[in-house]
N, C-alpha and C positions, 0 to 999 in steps of 0.2 A: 735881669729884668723878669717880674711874675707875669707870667698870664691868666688871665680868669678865669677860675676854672669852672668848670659844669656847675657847681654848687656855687658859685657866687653868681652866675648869670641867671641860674633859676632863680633870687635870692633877688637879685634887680628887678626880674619879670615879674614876681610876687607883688612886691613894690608897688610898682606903677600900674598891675592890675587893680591894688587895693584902692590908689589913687584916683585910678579913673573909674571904675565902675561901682565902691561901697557908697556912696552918695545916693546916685541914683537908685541902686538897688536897694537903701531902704526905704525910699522913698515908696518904690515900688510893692514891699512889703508893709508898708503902714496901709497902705492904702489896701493891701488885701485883708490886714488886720483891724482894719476902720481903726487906726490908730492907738492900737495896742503899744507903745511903744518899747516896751522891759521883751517883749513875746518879740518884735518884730529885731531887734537886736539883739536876740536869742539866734533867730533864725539867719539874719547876716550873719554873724561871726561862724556857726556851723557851716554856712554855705563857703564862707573864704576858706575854713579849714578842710573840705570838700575839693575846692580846688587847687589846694597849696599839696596834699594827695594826691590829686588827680593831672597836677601841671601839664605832667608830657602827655596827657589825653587831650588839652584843650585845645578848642580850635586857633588857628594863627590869627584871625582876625577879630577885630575889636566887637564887630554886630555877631558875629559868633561865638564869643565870649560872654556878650551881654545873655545871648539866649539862653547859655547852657547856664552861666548863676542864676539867670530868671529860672529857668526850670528847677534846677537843683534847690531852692528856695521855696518856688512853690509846694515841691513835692516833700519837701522837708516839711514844710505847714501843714500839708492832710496831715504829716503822720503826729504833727504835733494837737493838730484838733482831734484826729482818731483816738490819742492818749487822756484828753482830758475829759471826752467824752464817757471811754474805759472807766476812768476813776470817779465821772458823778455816776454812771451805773451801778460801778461799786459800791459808792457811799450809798448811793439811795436803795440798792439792795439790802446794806447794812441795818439802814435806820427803819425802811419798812417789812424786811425781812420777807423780800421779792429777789426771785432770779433772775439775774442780766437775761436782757435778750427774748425777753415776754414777744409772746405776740401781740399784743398791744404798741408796742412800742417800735417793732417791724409797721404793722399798718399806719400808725400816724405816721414812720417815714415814709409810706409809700403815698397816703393823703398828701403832705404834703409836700413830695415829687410831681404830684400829679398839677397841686394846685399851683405849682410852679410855673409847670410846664402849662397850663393855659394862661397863669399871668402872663409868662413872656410870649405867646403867640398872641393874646389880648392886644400887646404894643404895637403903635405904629409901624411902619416896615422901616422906615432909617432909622426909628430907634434901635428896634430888633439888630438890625444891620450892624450896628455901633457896637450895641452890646456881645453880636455874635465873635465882632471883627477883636474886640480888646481881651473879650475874657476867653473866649472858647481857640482863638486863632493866636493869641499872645501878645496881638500888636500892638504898640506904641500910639499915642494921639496923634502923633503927627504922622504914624505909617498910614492908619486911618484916614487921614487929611487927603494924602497922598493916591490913598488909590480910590476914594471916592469922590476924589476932585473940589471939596471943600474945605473952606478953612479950618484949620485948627482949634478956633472957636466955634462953630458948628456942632463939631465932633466931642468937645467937651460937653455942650446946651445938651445934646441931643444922649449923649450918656447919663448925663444930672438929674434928665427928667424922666428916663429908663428906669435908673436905681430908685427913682422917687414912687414910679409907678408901680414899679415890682415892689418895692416895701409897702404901701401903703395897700397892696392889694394881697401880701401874704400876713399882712395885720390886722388886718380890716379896717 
C-alpha cells in the first residue's frame, strides 16, 4: 500500500489552491490593471509561483490565503509599474538626452500627490469611506457591505462614482 507522500500532498494543495482562488485573483488584478489583461496574467501566474515557493509559509485558511496572493500580487504590480516607469525614463533620457530623475519630474510627482490628496478629501465621506475601506484597507465589496451595514450595491455606486470623481478631477 503507498502513502502520500509530503510531495504529493503539497502537489494536491497547489491544486485546489489554483482552483479556488486564480479566478478571483485575476479578477482582482484586472481591476487594478484597469484591464491590462497580458500585465494582469503576468502577475497571477508570478503570484501562484510565489506561493507554490512559499506553501509551508501560507496561511491554513482560505480568507488568509486569499489575503497573502492579494498582497503578493499587489506588491508584485508596484514592482511591475516601478519597472516600466524605469524604462520610459530611460527611453526618454535616451531620445532627449535628459537624466532620470530631473527634478522636474520629482515635483510634478509630488503636484500631483498633492492634487490627489485634495481630490480624495474633496469626495463625499461614504465615498471617501469605500474608497479608503477597498483600496487602502484591502477589502472585499461585500467585506465593505458588511461592516458598513449596506448593501453590496451601495458599496459598488458609491466606489463608481469615487473613481469617476477622482479621475475626472486629476484630468480636469
Amino acid at each position: 500500500m503507498r502513502y502520500p507522500t509530503a510531495h504529493a500532498k503539497s502537489d494536491t494543495r497547489m491544486k485546489e489552491l489554483i482552483e479556488t482562488h486564480r479566478l478571483p485573483l485575476v479578477r482582482f488584478v484586472l481591476h487594478l490593471t484597469q484591464g491590462e489583461h497580458h500585465t494582469a496574467e503576468d502577475i497571477v501566474q508570478e503570484t501562484i509561483i510565489r506561493a507554490w515557493q512559499s506553501q509551508e509559509r501560507l496561511p491554513d485558511d482560505e480568507e488568509g490565503i486569499r489575503r497573502w496572493l492579494r498582497t503578493v500580487a499587489h506588491r508584485l504590480l508596484i514592482d511591475h509599474v516601478r519597472r516600466q516607469k524605469v524604462r520610459r525614463s530611460d527611453l526618454s533620457a535616451n531620445v532627449e538626452g535628459d537624466q532620470p530623475g530631473r527634478s522636474d519630474d520629482v515635483s510634478s510627482t509630488v503636484v500631483a500627490a498633492d492634487s490627489f490628496r485634495q481630490a480624495l478629501s474633496d469626495l463625499a465621506f461614504p465615498q471617501r469611506q469605500v474608497i479608503d475601506e477597498i483600496f487602502v484597507r484591502n477589502r472585499t465589496t461585500r467585506e465593505v457591505a458588511d461592516l458598513l451595514n449596506i448593501p453590496i450595491g451601495t458599496v459598488r455606486s458609491r466606489q463608481h462614482y469615487a473613481i469617476q470623481a477622482l479621475r475626472q478631477a486629476m484630468l480636469g
